[in-house]
ChimeraX commands (.cxc) that place a marker at each C-alpha (Angstrom):
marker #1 position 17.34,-7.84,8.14 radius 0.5
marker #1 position 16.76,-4.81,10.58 radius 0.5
marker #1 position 20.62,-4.65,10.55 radius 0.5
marker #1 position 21.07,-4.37,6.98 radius 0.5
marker #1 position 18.38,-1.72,6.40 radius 0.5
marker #1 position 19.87,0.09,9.14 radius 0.5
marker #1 position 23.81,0.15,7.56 radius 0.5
marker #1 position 21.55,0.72,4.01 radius 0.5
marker #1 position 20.35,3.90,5.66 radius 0.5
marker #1 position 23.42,5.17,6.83 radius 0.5
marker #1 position 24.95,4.61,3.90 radius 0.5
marker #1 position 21.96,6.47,1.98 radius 0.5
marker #1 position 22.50,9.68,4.28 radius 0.5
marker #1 position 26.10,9.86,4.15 radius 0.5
marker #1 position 25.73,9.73,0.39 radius 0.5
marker #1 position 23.07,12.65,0.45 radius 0.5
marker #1 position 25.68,14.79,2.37 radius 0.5
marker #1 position 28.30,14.64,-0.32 radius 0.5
marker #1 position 25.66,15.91,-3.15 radius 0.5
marker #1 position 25.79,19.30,-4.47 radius 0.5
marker #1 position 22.51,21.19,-3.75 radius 0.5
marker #1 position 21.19,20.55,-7.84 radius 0.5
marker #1 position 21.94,16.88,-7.19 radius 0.5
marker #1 position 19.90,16.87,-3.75 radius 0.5
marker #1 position 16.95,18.30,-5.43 radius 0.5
marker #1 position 16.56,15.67,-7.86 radius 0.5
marker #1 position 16.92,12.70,-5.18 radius 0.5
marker #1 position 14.18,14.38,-3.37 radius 0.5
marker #1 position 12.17,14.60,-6.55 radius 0.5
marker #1 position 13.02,11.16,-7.12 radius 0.5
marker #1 position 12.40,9.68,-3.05 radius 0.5
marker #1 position 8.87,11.57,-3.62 radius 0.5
marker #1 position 8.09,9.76,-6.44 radius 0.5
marker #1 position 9.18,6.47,-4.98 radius 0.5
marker #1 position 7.38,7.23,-1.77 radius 0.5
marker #1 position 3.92,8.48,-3.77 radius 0.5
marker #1 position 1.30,5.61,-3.89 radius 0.5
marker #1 position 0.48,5.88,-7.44 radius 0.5
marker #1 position 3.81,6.08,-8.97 radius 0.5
marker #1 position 5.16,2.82,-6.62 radius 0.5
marker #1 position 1.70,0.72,-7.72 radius 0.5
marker #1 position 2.60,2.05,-11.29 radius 0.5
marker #1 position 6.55,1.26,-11.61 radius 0.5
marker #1 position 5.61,-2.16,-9.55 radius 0.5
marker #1 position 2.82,-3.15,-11.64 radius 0.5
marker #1 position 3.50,-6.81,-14.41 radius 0.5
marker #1 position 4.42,-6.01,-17.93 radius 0.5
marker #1 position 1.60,-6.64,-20.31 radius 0.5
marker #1 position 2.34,-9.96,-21.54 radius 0.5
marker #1 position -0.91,-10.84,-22.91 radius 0.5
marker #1 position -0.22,-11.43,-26.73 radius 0.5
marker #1 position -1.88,-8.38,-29.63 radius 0.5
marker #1 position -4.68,-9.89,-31.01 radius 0.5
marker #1 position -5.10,-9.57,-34.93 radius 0.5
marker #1 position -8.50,-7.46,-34.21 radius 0.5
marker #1 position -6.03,-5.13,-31.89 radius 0.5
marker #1 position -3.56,-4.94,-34.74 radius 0.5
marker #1 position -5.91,-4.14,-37.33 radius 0.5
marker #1 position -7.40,-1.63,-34.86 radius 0.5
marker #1 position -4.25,0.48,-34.29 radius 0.5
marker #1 position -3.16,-0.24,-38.05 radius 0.5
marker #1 position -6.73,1.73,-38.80 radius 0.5
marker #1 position -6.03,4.64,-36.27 radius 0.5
marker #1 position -1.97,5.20,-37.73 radius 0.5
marker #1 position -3.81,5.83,-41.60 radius 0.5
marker #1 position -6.39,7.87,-40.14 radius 0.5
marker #1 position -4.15,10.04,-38.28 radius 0.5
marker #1 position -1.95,10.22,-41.67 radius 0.5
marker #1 position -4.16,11.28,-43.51 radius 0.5
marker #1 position -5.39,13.98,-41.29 radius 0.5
marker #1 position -1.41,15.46,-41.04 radius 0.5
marker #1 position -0.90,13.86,-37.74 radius 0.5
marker #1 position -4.12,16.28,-36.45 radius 0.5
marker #1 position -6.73,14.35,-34.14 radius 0.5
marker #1 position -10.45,16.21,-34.02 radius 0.5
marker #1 position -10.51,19.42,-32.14 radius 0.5
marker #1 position -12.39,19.47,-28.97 radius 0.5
marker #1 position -14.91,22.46,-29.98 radius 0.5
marker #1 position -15.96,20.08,-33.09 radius 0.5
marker #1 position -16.80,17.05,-30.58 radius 0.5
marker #1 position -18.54,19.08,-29.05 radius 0.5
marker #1 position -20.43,20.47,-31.45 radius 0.5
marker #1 position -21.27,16.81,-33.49 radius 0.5
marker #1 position -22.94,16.52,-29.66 radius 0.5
marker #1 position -24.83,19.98,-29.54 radius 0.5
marker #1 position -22.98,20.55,-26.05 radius 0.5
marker #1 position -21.03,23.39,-25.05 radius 0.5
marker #1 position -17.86,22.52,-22.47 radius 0.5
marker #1 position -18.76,22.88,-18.94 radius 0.5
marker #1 position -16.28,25.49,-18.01 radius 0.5
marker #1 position -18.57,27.85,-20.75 radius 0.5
marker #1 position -22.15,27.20,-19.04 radius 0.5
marker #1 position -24.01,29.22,-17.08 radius 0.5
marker #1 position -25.86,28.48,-14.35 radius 0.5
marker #1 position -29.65,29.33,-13.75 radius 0.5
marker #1 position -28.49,31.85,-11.56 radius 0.5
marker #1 position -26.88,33.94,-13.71 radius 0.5
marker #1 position -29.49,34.03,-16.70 radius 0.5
marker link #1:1,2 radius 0.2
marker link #1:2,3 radius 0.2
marker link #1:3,4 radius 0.2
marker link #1:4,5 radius 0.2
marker link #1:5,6 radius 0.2
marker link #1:6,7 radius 0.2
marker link #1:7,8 radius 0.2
marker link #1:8,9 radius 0.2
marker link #1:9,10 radius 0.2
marker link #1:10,11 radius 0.2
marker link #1:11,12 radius 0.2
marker link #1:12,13 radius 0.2
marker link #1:13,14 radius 0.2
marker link #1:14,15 radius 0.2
marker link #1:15,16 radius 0.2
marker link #1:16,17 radius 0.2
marker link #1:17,18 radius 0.2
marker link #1:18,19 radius 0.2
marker link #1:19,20 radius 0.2
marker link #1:20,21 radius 0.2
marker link #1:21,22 radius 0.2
marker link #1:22,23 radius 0.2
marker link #1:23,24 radius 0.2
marker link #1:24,25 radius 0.2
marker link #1:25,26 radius 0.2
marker link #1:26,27 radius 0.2
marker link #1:27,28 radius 0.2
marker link #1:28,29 radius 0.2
marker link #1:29,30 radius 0.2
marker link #1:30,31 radius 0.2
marker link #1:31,32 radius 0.2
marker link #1:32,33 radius 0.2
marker link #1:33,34 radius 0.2
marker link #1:34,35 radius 0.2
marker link #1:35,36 radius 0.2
marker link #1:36,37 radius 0.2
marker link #1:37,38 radius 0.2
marker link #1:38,39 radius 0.2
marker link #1:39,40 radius 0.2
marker link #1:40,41 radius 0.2
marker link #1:41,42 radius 0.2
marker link #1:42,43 radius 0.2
marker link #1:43,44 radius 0.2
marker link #1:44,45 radius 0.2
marker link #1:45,46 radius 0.2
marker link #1:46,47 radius 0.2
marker link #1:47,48 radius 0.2
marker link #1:48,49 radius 0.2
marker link #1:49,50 radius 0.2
marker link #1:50,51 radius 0.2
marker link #1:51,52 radius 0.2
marker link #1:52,53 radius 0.2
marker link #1:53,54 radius 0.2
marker link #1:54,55 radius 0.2
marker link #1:55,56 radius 0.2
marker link #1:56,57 radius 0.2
marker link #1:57,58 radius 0.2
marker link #1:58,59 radius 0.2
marker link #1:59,60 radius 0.2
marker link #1:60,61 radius 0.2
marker link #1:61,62 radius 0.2
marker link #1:62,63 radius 0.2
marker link #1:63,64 radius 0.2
marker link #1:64,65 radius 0.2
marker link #1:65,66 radius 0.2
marker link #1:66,67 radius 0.2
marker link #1:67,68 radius 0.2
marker link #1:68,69 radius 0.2
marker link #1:69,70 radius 0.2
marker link #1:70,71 radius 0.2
marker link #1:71,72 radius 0.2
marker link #1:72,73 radius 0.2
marker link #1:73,74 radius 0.2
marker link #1:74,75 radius 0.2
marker link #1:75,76 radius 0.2
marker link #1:76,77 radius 0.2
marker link #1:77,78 radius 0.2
marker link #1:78,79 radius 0.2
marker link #1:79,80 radius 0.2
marker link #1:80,81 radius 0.2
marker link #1:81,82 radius 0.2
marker link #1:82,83 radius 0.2
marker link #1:83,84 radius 0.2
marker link #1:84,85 radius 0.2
marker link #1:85,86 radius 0.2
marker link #1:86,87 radius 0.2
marker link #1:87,88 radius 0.2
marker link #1:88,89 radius 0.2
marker link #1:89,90 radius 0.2
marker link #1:90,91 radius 0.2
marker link #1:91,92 radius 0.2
marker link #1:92,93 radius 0.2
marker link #1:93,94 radius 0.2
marker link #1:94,95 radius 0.2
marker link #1:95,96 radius 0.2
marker link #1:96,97 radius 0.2
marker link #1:97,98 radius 0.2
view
């Protein structure tokens, strides 16, 4: 097995030195990805198998004519905010400076 990575490696860096510099950027963006925990759990992770339920259906049958009838427009954040008499964090003060 150690053999066969070994000859894989090779073959991966003699491949690397024939790519023009635009092409070796994108394999680097792409070994980073494939290297980065997240995106390797993510792209290695089952399919969702598990069969819609009606309840689901009617659920994201509900959300489509809602967002039709709205002109494809969800709720805008300051509204949310607003139906819960809170202003965003970023726009608070502190203590300090009142």
């Amino acid at each position: 097995m150690a053999r066969n990575s070994n000859n894989a490696k090779r073959q991966a860096h003699e491949l690397i030195d024939r790519l023009a510099p635009t092409q070796l950027s994108a394999v680097v963006g792409l070994l980073e990805a494939m290297l980065d925990p997240v995106s390797r759990a993510i792209a290695n992770a089952p399919l969702d198998d598990e069969p819609e339920t009606d309840s689901e259906r009617d659920a994201v049958s509900e959300s489509k004519t809602w967002f039709q009838q709205r002109g494809g427009q969800g709720i805008p954040h300051k509204e949310v905010v607003a139906e819960f008499d809170r202003r965003p964090a970023a726009s608070k003060r502190s203590k300090a400076q009142r």
